[in-house]
Each structure stands twice: as C-alpha cells, then as structure tokens.
C-alpha positions in Angstrom: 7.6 -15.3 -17.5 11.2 -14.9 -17.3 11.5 -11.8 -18.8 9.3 -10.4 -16.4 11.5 -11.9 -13.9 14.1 -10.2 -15.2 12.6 -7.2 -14.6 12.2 -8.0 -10.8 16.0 -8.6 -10.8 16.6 -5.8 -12.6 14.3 -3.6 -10.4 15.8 -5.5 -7.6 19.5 -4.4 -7.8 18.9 -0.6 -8.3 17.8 -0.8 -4.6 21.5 -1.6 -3.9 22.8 1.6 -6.5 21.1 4.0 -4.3 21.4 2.3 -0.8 21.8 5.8 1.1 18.1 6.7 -0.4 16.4 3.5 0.8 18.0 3.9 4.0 17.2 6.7 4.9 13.5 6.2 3.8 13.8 3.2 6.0 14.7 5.6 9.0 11.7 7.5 8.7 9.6 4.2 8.9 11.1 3.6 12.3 10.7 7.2 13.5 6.9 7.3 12.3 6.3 4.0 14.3 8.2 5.5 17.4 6.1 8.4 17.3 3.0 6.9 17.4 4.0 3.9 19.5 4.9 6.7 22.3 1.3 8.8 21.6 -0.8 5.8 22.3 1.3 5.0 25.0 0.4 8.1 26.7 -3.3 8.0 25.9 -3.3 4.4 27.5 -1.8 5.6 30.3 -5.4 7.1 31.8 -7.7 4.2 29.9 -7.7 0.3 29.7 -9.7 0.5 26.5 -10.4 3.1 24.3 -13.0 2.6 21.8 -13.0 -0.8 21.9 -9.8 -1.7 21.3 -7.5 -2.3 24.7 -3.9 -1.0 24.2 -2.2 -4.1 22.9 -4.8 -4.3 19.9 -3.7 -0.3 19.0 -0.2 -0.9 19.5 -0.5 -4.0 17.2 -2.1 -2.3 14.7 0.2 0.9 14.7 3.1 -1.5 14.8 2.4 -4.1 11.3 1.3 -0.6 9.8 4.6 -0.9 9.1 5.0 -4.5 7.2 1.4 -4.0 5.4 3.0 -0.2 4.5 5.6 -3.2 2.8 3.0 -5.4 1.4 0.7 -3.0 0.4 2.1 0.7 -0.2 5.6 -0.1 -2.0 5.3 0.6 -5.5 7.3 2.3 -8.7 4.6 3.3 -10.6 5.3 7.2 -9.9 7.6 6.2 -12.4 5.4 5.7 -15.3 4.1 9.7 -15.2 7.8 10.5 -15.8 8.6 8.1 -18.7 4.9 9.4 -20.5 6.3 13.2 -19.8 10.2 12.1 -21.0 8.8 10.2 -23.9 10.9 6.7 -23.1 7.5 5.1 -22.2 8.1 4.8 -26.6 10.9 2.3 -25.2 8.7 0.2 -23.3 6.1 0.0 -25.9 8.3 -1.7 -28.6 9.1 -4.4 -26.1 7.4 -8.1 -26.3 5.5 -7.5 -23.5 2.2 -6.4 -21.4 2.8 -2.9 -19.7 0.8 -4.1 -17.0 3.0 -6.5 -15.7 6.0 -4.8 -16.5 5.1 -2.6 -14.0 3.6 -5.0 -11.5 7.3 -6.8 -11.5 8.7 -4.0 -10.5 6.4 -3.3 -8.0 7.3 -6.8 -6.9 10.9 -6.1 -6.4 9.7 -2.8 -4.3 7.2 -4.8 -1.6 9.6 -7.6 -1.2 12.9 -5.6 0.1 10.3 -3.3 1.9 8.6 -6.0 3.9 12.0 -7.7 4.6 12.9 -4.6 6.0 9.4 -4.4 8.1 9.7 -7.8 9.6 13.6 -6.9 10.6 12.3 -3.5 12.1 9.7 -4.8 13.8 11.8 -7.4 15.2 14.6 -5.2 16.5 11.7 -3.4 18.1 9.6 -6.1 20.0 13.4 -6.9 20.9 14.0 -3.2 22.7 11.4 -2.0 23.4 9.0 -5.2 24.2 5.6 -3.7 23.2 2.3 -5.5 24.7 1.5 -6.7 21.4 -0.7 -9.4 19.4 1.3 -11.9 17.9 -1.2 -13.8 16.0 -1.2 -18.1 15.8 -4.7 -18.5 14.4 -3.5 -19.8 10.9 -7.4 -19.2 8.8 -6.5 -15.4 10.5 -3.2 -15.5 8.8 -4.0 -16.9 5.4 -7.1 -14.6 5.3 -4.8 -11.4 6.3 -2.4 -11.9 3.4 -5.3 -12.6 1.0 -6.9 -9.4 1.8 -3.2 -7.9 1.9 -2.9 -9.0 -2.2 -6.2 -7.9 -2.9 -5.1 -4.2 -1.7 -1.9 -4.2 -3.5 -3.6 -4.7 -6.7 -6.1 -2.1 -5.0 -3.5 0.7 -4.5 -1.8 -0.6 -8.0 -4.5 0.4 -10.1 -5.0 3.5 -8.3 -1.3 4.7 -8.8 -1.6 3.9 -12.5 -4.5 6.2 -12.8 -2.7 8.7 -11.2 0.5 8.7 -13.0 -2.1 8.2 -16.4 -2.6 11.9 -15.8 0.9 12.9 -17.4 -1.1 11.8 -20.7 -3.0 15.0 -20.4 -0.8 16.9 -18.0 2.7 17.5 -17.5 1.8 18.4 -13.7 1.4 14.7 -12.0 3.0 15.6 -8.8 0.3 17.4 -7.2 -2.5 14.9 -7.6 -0.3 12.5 -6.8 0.8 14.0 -3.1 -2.5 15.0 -2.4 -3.5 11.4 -2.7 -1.0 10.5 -0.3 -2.0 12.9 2.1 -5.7 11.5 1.5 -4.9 7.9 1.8 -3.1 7.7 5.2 -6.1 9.3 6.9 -8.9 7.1 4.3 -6.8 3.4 4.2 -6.2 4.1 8.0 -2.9 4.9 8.2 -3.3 6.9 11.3 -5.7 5.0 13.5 -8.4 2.3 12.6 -11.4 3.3 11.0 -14.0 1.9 12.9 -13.3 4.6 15.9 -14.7 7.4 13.4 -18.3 8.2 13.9 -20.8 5.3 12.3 -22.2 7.0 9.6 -19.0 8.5 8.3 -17.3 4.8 8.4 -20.1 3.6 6.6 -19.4 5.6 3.7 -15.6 5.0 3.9 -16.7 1.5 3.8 -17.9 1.5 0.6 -14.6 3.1 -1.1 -11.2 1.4 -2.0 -9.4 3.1 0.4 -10.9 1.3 3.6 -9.3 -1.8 2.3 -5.7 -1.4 1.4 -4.8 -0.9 5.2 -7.4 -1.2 7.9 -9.7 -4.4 6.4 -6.1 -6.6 6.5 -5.2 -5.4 10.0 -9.1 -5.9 11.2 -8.7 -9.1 9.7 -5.1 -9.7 11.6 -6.7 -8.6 14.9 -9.1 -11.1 15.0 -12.0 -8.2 14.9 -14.3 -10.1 12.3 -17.6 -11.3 11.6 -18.6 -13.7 8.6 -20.7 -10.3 7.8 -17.5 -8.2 7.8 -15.7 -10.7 6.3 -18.0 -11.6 3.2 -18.6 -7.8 2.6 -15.5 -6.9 2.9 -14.1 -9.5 0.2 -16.7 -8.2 -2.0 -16.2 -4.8 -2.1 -12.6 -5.3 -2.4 -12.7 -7.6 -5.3 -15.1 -5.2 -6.8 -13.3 -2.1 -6.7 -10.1 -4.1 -8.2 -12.1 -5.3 -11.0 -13.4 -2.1 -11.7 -10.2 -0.1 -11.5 -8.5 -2.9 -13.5 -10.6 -2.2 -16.5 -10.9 1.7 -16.3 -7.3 1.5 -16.0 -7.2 -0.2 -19.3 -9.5 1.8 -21.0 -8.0 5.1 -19.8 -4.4 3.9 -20.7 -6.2 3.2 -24.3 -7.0 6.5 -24.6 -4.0 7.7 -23.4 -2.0 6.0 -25.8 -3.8 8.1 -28.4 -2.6 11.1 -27.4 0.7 9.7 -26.6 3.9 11.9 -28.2 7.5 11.3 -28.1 9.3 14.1 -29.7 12.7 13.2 -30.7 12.6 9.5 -29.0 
C-alpha cells in the first residue's frame, strides 16, 4: 500500500504547483452556490413550501451540493484519455501495480483538498450570510450519508473510466466527456432534487446511476427516508457499482489490445 500512498502525496502536491488553477475553480464553487442560494431565496419569498420541501431543506440541499460536489465529483481520471492518446499510459503499465488503484489514489488526493475546501466555504458562508439551514445531529443519518457518499464516488469513478476508455478507439474524448457533464448535473441532481420531477419520469431516473451520486446522499442527509427508500436505494447503488466495475475491466481488457505507443 505505500506506493499507492505515494501516489496520493504525489497527486497531492501538484495541487500546490498550480494554486492559481484550483483557486480559481474554487471561486466558481462559491459563485454557483451564491447563485442558487439567491434563486431559491426569491422563490421562497411567495411560498412556505414548495413541493414538499420548506425552504431550509432546499437551501440545505443546494448548500452541501457543494461538499458532496468534494466527496463525490472530484476526480483525475480525464487524465487517463490523455495518457492512452500520448502513449505514456506505456509508463504506467510497466509499473508494479493495479491501474485501478493508481488511479483511485489520485482521485483520493482530488476529493480530500476539495472537501476541505467545501467544509471551509460553507463555513465562511453560514458565518455571512446565516442561511436557515439543516445542520444534521442524527448520527445513523450521518454514518448512512457518507456510506451512500462512497458508494457514488466509486459510482462516478467507474463512469469516468469508461469515458476516458474511449481514447482507446478515438482520439476525440472531450466531447463525450462534456456532454456527460452537462447530463449529470441535471440526472445526479445537481440543480434541484429529483423527487420534484414528475413521478413517472423520477421512477425511471431511479433506476439509473446517476440518481445516486448526488441526490440519494443528500435525501439521505435530509432526513427524507423510508426503510423502502433506503433498502432500494442501497441496492441499486451497489448494483450499478458492481456492474460498472466489471465492464470497466473488461472494456479496459479490450482496450489494451488495441493499445499503441509509437515512439514511447
């Protein structure tokens, strides 16, 4: 294990190479959560509840978007199209150890400084700007919420390895990869939660991956559960990061046969 901890350090420090980068990434956390803070602000303004939810259940949810975004949604594995397309991935595969969790260390590194970040951010925020928000003490809640929040980082994981698999076949991995992310904040509930949709549409997004790399942790955090909901939604979750785990490894098996490093 310590050489994959060496990668985490590793991955780690580079944060601190390019600290303007991260930054200003980090400013345009804070601006997205001011933005819609001050929308559903405005809608409450006219309602006490809307859908359901009363306005310090929406403004907690919009507001940990942020440290799940941390948890969940860091990752480095765009990285891993670009080394197939630049022939070093040749470097990693001579190495004494599992691709896999090369790559999952580094992801590592990525959620750790971003959910620091989150937690400082958020901080700050409730400090200012003193939101009516849910600050949760139910500990089962708690432990549950960061169980479901490791169960969609492997989720979203597996999905980004896929994506950046493409560069096997395709120098073009860009595309796929931002129309995902344009996908994914409206499916994983990014935006709103996903229960406000109409009810047969939400079942259907309840039986895809997406549902649970955001909104099933912050249900979860909210308090908004059944043992149904619960039980179900552990289920499909677990499923989906089975399956993706081992179509990830057969598709990187077949993308190693096809793999070419001029010149490396």
């Amino acid at each position: 294990m310590k050489k994959y901890f060496m990668v985490f350090k590793n991955s780690f420090a580079e944060y601190f190479a390019y600290r303007l980068n991260f930054f200003l990434w980090r400013i345009r956390v804070v601006a997205v959560i001011l933005i819609s803070f001050s929308l559903w602000q405005a809608i409450f303004r006219t309602n006490k509840v809307i859908f359901g939810y009363h306005e310090s259940e929406i403004i907690t949810y919009i507001i940990f978007i942020s440290v799940l975004s941390g948890i969940v949604l860091a990752t480095r594995t765009d990285r891993v199209a670009l080394e197939i397309n630049m022939g070093t991935l040749s470097n990693f595969l001579i190495l004494p150890m599992r691709y896999f969790l090369f790559n999952l260390s580094r992801d590592a590194a990525d959620k750790i400084i971003n959910t620091v970040c989150s937690f400082f951010e958020i901080f700050l925020f409730i400090l200012i700007i003193h939101p009516p928000i849910i600050l949760q003490s139910n500990l089962f809640l708690i432990v549950l919420f960061f169980t479901a929040s490791i169960v969609a980082s492997l989720l979203y994981f597996e999905i980004n390895m896929l994506l950046s698999f493409i560069a096997f076949w395709s120098k073009e991995t860009w595309a796929p990869r931002f129309i995902f992310f344009i996908l994914v904040n409206f499916l994983a509930g990014l935006y709103f939660p996903l229960d406000i949709i109409p009810g047969g549409i939400y079942k259907v997004l309840e039986l895809l991956p997406f549902t649970y790399l955001i909104f099933f942790p912050l249900k979860i955090y909210l308090g908004h559960i059944d043992q149904t909901f619960l039980i179900k939604g552990f289920m499909i979750g677990i499923f989906w990061s089975i399956l993706l785990w081992l179509f990830m490894g057969y598709i990187w098996r077949k993308g190693l046969k096809l793999y070419t490093a001029e010149g490396k």
